[in-house]
TORVEXVEX-434101 format. One record per residue (C-alpha): x, y, z. Coordinates in nm, 2 decimals. Example, Ala and Ser with C-alpha at 12.3 -4.5 7.8 and 13.67 -1.06 7.14 Angstrom:
2
<r><x>1.23</x><y>-0.45</y><z>0.78</z></r>
<r><x>1.37</x><y>-0.11</y><z>0.71</z></r>
//
This chain:
370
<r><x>-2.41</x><y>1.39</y><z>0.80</z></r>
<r><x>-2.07</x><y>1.58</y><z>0.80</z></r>
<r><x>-2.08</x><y>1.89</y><z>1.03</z></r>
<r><x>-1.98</x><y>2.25</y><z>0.93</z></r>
<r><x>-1.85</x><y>2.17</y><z>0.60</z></r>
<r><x>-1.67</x><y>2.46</y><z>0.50</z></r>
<r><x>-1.63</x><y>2.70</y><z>0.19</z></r>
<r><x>-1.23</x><y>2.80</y><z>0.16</z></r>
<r><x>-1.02</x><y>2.96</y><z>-0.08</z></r>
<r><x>-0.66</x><y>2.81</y><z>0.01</z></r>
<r><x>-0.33</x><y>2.93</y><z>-0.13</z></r>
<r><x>-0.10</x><y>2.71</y><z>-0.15</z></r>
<r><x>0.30</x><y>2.66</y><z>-0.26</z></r>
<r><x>0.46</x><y>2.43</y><z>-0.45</z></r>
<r><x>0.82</x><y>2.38</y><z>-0.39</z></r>
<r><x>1.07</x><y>2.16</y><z>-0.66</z></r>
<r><x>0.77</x><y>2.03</y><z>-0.82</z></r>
<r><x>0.57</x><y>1.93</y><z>-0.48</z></r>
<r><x>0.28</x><y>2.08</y><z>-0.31</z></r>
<r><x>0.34</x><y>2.23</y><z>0.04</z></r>
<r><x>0.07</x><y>2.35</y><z>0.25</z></r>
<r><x>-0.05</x><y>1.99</y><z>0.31</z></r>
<r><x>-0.22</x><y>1.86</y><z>0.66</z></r>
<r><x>-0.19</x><y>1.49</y><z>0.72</z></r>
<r><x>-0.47</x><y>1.36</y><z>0.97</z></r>
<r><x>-0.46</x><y>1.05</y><z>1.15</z></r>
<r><x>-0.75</x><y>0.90</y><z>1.24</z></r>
<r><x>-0.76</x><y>0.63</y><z>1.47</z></r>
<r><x>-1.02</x><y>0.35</y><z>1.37</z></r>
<r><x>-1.13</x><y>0.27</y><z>1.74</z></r>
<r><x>-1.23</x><y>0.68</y><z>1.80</z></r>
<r><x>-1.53</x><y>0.54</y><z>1.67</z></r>
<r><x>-1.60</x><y>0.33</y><z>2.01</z></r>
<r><x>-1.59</x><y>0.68</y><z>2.12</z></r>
<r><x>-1.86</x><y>0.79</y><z>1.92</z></r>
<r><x>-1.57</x><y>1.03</y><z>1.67</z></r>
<r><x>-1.69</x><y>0.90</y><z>1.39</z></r>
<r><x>-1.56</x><y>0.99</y><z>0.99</z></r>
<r><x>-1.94</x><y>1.16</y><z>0.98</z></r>
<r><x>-1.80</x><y>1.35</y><z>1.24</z></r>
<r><x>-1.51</x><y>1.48</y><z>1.04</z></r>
<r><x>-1.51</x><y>1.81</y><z>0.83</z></r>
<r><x>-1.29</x><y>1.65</y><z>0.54</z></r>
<r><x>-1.16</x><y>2.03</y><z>0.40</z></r>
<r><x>-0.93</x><y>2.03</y><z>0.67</z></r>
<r><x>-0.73</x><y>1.76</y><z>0.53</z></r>
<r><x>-0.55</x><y>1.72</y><z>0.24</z></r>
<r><x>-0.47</x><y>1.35</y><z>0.37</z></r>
<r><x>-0.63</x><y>1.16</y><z>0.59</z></r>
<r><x>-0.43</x><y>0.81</y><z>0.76</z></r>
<r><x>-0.73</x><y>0.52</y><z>0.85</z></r>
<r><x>-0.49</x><y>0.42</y><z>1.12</z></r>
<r><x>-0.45</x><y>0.07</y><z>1.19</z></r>
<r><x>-0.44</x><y>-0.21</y><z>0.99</z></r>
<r><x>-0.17</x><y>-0.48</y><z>1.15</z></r>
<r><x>0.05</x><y>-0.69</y><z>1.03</z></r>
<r><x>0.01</x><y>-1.07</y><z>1.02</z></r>
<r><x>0.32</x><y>-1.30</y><z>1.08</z></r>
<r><x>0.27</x><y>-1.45</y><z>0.71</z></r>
<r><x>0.36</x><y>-1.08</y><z>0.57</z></r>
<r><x>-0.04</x><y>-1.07</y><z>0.51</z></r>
<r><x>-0.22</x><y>-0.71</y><z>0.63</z></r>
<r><x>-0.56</x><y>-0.81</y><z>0.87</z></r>
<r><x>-0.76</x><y>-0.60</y><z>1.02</z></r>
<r><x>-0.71</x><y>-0.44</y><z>1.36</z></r>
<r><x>-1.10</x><y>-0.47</y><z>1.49</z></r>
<r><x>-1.31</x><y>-0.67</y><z>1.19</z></r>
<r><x>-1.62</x><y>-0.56</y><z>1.39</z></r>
<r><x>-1.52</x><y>-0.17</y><z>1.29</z></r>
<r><x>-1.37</x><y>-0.21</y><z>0.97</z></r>
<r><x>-1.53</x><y>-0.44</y><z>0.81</z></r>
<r><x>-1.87</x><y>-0.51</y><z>0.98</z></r>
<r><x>-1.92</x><y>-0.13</y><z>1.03</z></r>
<r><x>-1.76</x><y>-0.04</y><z>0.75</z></r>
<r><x>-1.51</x><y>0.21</y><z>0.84</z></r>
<r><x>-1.31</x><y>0.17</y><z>0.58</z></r>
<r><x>-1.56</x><y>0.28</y><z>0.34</z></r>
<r><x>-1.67</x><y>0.52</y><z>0.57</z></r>
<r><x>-1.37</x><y>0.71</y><z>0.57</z></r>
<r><x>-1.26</x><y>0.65</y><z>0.18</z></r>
<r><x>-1.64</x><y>0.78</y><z>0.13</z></r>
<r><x>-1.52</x><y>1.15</y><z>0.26</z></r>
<r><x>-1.38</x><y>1.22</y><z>-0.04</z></r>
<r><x>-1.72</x><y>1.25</y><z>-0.17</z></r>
<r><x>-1.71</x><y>1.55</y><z>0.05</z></r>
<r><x>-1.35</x><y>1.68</y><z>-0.03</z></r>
<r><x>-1.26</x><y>1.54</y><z>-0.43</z></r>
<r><x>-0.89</x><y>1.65</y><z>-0.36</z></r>
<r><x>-0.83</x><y>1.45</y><z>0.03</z></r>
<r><x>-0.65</x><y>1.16</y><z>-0.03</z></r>
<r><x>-0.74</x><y>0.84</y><z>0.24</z></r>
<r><x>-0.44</x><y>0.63</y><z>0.31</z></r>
<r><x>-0.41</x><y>0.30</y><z>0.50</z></r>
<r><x>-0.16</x><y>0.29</y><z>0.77</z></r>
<r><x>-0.02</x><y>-0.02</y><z>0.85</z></r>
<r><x>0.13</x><y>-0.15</y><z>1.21</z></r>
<r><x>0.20</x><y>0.10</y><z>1.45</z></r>
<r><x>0.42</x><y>0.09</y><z>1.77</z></r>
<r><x>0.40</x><y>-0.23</y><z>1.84</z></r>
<r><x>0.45</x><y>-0.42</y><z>1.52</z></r>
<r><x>0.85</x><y>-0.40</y><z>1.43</z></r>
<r><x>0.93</x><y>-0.73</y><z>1.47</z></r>
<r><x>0.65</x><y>-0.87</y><z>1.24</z></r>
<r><x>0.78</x><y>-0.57</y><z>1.00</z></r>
<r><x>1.12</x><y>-0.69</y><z>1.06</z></r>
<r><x>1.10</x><y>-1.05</y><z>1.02</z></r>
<r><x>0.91</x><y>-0.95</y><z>0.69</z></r>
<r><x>1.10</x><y>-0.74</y><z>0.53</z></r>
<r><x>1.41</x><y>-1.01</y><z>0.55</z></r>
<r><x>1.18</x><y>-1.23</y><z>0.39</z></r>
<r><x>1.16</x><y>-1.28</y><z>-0.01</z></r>
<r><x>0.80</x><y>-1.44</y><z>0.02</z></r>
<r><x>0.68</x><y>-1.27</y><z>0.29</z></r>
<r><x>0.78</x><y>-0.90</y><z>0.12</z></r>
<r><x>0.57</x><y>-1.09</y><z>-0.19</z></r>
<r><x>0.30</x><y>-1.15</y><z>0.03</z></r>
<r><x>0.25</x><y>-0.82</y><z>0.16</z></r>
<r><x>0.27</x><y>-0.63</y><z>-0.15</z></r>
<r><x>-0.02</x><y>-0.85</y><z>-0.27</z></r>
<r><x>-0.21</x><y>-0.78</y><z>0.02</z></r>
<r><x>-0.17</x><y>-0.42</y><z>0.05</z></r>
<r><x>-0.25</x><y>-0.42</y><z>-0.34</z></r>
<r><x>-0.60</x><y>-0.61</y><z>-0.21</z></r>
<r><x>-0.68</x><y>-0.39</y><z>0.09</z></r>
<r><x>-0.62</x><y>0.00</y><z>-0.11</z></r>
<r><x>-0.81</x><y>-0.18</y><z>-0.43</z></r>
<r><x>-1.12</x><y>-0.32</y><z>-0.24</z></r>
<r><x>-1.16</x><y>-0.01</y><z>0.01</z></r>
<r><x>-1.07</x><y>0.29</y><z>-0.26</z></r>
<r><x>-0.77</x><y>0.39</y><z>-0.06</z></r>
<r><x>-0.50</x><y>0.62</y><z>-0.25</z></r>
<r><x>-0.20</x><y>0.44</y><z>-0.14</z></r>
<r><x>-0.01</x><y>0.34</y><z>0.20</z></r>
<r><x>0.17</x><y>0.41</y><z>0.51</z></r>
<r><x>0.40</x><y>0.26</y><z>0.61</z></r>
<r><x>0.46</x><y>0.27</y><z>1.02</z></r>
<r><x>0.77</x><y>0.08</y><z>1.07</z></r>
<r><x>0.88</x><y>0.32</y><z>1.35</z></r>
<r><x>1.19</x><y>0.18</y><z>1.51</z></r>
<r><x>1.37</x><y>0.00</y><z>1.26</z></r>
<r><x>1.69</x><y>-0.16</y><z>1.35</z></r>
<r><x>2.05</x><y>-0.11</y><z>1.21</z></r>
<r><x>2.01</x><y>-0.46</y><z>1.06</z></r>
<r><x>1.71</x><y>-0.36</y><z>0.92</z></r>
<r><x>1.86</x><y>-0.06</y><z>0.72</z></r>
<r><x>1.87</x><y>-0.25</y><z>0.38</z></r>
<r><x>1.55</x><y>-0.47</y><z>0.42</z></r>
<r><x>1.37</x><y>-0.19</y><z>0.45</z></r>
<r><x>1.49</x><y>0.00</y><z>0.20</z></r>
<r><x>1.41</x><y>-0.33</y><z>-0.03</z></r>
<r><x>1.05</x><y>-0.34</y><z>0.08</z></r>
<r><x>0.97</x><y>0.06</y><z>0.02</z></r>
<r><x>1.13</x><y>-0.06</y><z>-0.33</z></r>
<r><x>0.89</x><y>-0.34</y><z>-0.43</z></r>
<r><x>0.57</x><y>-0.15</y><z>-0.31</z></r>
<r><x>0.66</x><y>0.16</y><z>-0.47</z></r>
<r><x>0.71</x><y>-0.05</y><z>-0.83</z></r>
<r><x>0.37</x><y>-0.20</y><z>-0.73</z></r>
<r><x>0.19</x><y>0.13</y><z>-0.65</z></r>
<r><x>0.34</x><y>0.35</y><z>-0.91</z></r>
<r><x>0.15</x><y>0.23</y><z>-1.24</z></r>
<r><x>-0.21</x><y>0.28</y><z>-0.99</z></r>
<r><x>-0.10</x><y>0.61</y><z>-0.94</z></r>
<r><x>-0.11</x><y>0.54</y><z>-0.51</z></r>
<r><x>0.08</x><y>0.70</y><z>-0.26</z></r>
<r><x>0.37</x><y>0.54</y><z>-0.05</z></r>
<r><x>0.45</x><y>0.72</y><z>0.28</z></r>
<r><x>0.62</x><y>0.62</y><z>0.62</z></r>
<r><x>0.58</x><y>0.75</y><z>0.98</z></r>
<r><x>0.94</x><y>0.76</y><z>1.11</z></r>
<r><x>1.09</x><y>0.82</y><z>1.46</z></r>
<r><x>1.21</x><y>1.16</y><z>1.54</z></r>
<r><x>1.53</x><y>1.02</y><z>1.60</z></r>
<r><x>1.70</x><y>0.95</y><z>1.27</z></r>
<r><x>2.04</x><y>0.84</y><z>1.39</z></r>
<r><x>1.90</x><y>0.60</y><z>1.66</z></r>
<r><x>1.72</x><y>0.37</y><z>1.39</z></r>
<r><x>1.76</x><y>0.16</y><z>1.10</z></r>
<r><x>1.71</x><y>0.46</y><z>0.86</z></r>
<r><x>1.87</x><y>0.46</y><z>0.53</z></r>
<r><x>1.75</x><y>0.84</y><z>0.47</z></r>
<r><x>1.81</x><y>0.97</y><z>0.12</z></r>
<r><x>1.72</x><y>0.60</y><z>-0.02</z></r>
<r><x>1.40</x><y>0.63</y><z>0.17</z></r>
<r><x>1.32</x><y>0.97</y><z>0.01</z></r>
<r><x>1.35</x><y>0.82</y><z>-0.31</z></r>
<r><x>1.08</x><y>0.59</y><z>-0.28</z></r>
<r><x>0.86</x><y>0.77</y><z>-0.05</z></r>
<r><x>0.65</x><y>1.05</y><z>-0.17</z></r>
<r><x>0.64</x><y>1.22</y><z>0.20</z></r>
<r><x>0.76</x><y>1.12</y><z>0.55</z></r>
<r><x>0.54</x><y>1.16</y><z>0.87</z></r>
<r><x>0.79</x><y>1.29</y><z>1.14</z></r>
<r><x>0.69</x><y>1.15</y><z>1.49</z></r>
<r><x>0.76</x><y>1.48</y><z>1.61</z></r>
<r><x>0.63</x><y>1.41</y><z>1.97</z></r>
<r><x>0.66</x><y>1.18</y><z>2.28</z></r>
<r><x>0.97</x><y>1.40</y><z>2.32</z></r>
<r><x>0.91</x><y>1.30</y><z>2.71</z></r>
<r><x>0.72</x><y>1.04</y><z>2.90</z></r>
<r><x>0.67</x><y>0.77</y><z>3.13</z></r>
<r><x>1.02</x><y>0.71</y><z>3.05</z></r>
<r><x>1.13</x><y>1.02</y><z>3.21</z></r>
<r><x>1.33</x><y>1.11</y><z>3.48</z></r>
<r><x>1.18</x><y>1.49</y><z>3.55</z></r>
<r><x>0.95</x><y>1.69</y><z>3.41</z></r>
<r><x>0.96</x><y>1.81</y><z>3.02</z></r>
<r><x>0.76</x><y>1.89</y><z>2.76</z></r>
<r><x>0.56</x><y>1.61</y><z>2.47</z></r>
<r><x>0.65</x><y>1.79</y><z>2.20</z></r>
<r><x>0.82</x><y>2.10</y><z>2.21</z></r>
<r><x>0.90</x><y>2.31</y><z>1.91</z></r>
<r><x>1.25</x><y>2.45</y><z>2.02</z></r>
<r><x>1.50</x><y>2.31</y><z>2.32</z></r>
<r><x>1.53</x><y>2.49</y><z>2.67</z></r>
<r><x>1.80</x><y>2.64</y><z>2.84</z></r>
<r><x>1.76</x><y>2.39</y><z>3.14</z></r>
<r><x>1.79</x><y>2.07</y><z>2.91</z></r>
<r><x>2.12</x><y>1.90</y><z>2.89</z></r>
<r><x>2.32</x><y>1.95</y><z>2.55</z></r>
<r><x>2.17</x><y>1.60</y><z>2.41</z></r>
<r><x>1.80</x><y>1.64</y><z>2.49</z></r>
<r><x>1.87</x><y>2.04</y><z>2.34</z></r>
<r><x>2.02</x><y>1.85</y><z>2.03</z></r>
<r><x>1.73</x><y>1.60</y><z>1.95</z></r>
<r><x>1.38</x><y>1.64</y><z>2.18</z></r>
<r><x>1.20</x><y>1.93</y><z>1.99</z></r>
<r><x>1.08</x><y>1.99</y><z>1.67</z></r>
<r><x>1.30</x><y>2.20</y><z>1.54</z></r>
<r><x>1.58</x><y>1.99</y><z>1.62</z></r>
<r><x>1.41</x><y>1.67</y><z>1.47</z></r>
<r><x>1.33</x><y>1.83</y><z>1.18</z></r>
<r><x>1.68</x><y>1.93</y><z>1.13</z></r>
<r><x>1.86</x><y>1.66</y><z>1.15</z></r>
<r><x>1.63</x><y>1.45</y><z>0.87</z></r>
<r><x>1.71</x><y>1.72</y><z>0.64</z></r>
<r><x>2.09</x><y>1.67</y><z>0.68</z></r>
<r><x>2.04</x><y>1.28</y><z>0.68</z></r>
<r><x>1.94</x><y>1.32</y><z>0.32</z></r>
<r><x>1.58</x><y>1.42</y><z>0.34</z></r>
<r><x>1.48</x><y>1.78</y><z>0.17</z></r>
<r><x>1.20</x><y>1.98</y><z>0.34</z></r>
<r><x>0.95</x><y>1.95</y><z>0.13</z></r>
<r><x>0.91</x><y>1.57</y><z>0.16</z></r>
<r><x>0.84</x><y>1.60</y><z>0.58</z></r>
<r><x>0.59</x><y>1.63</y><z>0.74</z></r>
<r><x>0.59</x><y>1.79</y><z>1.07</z></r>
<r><x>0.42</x><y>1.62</y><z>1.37</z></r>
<r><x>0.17</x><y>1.82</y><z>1.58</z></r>
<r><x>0.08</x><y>1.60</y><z>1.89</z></r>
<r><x>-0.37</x><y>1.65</y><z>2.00</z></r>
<r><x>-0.25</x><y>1.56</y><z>2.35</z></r>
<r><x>-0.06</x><y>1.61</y><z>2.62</z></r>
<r><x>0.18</x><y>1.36</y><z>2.89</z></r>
<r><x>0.17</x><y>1.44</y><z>3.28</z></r>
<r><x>0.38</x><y>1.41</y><z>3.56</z></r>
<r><x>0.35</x><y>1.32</y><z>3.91</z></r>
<r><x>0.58</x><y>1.60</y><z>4.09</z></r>
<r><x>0.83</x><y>1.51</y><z>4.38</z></r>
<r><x>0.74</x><y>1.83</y><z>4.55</z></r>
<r><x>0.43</x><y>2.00</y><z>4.45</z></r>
<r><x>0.66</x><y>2.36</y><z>4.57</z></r>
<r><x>0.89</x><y>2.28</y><z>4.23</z></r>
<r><x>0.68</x><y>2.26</y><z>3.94</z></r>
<r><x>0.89</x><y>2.39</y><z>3.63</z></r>
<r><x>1.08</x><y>2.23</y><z>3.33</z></r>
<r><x>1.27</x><y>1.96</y><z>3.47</z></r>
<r><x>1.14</x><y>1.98</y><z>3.80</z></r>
<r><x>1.16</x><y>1.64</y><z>4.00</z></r>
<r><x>0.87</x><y>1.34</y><z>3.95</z></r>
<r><x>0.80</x><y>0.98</y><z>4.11</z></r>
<r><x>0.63</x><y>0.87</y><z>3.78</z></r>
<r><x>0.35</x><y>0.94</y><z>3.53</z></r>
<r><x>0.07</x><y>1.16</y><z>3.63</z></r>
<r><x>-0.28</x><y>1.08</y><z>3.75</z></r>
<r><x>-0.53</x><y>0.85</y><z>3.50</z></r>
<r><x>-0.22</x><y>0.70</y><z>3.30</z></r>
<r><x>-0.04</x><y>1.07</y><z>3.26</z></r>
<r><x>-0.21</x><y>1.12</y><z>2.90</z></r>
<r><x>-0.48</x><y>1.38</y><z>2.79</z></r>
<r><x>-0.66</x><y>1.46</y><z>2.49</z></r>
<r><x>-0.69</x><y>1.81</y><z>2.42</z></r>
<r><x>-1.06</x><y>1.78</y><z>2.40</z></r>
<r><x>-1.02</x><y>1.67</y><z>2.77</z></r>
<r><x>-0.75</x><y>1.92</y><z>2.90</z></r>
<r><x>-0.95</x><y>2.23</y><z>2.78</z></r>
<r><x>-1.28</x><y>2.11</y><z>2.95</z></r>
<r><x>-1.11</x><y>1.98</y><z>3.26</z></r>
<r><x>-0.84</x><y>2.15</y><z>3.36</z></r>
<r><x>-0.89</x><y>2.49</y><z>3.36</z></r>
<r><x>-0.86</x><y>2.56</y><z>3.72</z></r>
<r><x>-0.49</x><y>2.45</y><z>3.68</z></r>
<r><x>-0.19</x><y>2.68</y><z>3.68</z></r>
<r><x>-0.12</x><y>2.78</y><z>3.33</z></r>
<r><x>0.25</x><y>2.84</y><z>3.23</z></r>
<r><x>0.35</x><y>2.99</y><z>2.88</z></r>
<r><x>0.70</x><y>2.91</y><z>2.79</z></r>
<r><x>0.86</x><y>3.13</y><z>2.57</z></r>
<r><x>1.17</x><y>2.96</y><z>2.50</z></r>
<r><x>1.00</x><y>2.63</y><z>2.39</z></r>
<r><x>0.71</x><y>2.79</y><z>2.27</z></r>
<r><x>0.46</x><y>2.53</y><z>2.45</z></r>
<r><x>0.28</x><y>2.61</y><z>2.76</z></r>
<r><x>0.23</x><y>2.34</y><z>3.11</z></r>
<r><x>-0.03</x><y>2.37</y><z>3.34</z></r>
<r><x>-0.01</x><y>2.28</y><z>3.69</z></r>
<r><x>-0.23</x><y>2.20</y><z>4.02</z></r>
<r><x>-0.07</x><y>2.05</y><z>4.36</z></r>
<r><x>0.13</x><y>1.73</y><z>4.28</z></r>
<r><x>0.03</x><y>1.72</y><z>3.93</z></r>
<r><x>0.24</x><y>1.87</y><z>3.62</z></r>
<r><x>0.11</x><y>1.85</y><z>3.24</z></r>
<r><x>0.32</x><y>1.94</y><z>2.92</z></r>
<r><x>0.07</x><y>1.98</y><z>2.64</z></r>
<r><x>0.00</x><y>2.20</y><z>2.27</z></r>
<r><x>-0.25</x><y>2.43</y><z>2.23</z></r>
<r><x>-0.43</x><y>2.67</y><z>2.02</z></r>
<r><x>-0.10</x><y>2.96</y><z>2.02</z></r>
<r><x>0.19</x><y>2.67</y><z>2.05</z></r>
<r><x>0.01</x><y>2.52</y><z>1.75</z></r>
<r><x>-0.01</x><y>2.85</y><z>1.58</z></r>
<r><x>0.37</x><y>2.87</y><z>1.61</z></r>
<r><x>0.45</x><y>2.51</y><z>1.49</z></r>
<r><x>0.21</x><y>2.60</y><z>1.17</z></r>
<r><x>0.39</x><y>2.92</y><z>1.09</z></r>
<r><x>0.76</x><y>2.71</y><z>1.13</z></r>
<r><x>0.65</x><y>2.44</y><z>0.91</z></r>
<r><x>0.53</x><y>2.72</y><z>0.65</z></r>
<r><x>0.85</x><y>2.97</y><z>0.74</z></r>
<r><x>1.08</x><y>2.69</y><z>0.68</z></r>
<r><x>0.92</x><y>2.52</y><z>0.37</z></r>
<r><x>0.84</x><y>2.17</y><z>0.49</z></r>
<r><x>0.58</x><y>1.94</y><z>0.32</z></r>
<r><x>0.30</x><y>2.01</y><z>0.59</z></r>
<r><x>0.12</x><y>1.91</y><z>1.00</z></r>
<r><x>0.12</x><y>1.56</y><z>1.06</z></r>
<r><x>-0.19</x><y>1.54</y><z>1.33</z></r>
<r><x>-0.19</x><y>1.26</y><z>1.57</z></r>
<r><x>-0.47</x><y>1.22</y><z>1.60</z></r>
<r><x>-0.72</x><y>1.39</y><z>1.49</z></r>
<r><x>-0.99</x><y>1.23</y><z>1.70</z></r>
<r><x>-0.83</x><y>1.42</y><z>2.02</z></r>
<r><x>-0.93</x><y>1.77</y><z>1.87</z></r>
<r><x>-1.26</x><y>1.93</y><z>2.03</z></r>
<r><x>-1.46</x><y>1.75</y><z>1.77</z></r>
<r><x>-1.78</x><y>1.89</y><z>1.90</z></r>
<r><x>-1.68</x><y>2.22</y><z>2.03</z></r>
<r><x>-1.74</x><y>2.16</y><z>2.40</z></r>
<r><x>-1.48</x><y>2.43</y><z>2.54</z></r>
<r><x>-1.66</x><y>2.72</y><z>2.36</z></r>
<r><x>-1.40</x><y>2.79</y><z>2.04</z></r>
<r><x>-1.58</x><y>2.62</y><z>1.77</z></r>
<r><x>-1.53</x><y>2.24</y><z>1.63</z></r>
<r><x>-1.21</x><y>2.11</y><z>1.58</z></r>
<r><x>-1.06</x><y>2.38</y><z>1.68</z></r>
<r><x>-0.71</x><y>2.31</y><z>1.69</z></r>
<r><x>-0.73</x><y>2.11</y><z>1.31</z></r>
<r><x>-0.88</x><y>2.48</y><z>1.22</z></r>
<r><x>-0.60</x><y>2.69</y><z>1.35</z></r>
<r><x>-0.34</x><y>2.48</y><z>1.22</z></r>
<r><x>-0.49</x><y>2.55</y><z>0.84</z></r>
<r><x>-0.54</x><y>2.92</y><z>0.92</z></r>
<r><x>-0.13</x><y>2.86</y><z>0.84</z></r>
<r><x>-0.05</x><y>2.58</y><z>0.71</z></r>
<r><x>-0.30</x><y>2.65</y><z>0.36</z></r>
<r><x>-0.38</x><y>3.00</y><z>0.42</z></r>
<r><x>-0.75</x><y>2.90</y><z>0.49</z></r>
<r><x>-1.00</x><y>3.20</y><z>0.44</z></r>
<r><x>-1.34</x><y>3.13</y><z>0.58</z></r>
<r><x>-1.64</x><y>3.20</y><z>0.36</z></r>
//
């Protein structure tokens, strides 16, 4: 049974002949091994909804990430089935992921392997009632600028006549990557901006996951491409207009182990990730870690907590509020959520069920409550 389905009335704006106001959810099919199941979801507070992964096989053929979830306990009908609930969401399949380039490289160079995915997707969004595909191919290579341009083509003339959807998740960094921009807006109909992972494990001090606007302490490169607004910035003048991104909004925060548990600010010093692999849901950091130090940072608009030797950068219910009313301000497609399953599904920290998915439709559509 779906929980605290709601009643909404929901303004929204449409901008060159394309809705705005749109929230893109990913869902991650192996939440369910965590008991966040679709049933779990309320699906009015999507107007998308990305059944995250289905991988790539070396052949060009799409197979299923975990056949014992998909298929056996038919989460892919389980999730296409919300639209029961919600007749306007629209259920995408998300194919590959991080860790699949290669595969998508070595594919789209391929005449018969490009073939042989376009068949497959065609099989996969037919048999399971999805509305169309997304593509995440995130680091593309300069030599796979006109491959992949080639493969957007030959699904989009597939798709078109079914009337199904063809979107990408793309790296925030548009310049480091394989990105042909204003070819890949003509064949997309939105791009998912990996607006996030801004810093890391990869890090060499102490800096926020996702940030909506730079800091005075950052050098002039990490001002000029690890926030949001930055990001978002420089797709539009690589080609892409606004209304055609969508702006990510990351469930979770990355921690840091601190050199000196004295300095504990933006860019303070680190010997590596934090504690328990240095990644939190949010549904974990507002149960858990309220005894921490909580720092509100008015320059980057996100907050950090932090207790002895251990520093978290992460978004919350205000920071969220402020990427919402950006988006909105600055007329971009929508929120991009990953992932949705990291929200406080069940209400546990006392502010109501998916709390943060809720606040970031109290802006993005205008969402009155009934």
């Amino acid at each position: 049974m779906i929980k605290s389905l709601l009643t909404v009335s929901i303004a929204i704006t449409v901008l060159n002949g394309i809705q705005a106001g749109n929230v893109i959810c990913y869902y991650p099919s192996y939440s369910a091994y965590d008991d966040i199941t679709p049933e779990n979801l309320d699906p009015t507070l999507c107007t998308h909804i990305n059944y995250a992964f289905i991988l790539l096989s070396e052949d060009g053929s799409l197979e299923v990430a975990d056949e014992y979830l998909d298929i056996d306990q038919g989460l892919f009908t389980r999730v296409t089935n919300l639209k029961l609930a919600n007749p306007s969401l629209k259920v995408l399949l998300s194919v590959g992921g991080g860790g699949q380039s290669d595969y998508f490289s070595e594919i789209a160079a391929d005449e018969s392997k490009r073939s042989t995915f376009v068949v497959s997707a065609n099989h996969f969004l037919s048999e399971y009632n999805f509305d169309g595909l997304d593509v995440d191919w995130e680091y593309p290579e300069d030599a796979d600028r006109e491959n992949y341009i080639t493969l957007l083509r030959q699904l989009k003339e597939a798709f078109e006549p079914k009337g199904w959807l063809l979107t990408a998740a793309v790296s925030s960094a548009v310049d480091e990557h394989g990105y042909n921009a204003p070819e890949m807006a003509q064949y997309l109909d939105f791009i998912n901006l990996m607006t996030y992972d801004f810093y890391g494990p990869w890090s060499q001090y102490t800096g926020q996951n996702s940030a909506l606007y730079a800091s005075s302490v950052e050098s002039q490169y990490e001002k000029a491409n690890l926030n949001v607004e930055a990001a978002a910035n420089k797709w539009v003048s690589a080609g892409v207009p606004k209304n055609r991104l969508a702006l990510g909004m990351a469930f979770y925060g990355r921690s840091f182990t601190l050199s000196k548990s004295s300095d504990h600010g933006l860019h303070a010093g680190i010997t590596g990730v934090g504690a328990d692999g240095g990644e939190f849901a949010y549904s974990q950091i507002c149960a858990e870690f309220n005894d921490w130090e909580t720092v509100s940072d008015e320059e980057q608009h996100n907050p950090y907590k932090y207790k002895d030797n251990q520093w978290l950068g992460y978004d919350n219910l205000q920071s969220l509020t402020d990427k919402a009313q950006f988006t909105v301000t600055n007329g971009f497609f929508g929120a991009m959520i990953w992932s949705i399953n990291q929200d406080d599904i069940f209400g546990e920290c006392g502010q109501g069920n998916q709390t943060l998915l809720r606040k970031i439709n109290s802006y993005i559509n205008k969402v009155t409550i009934v």
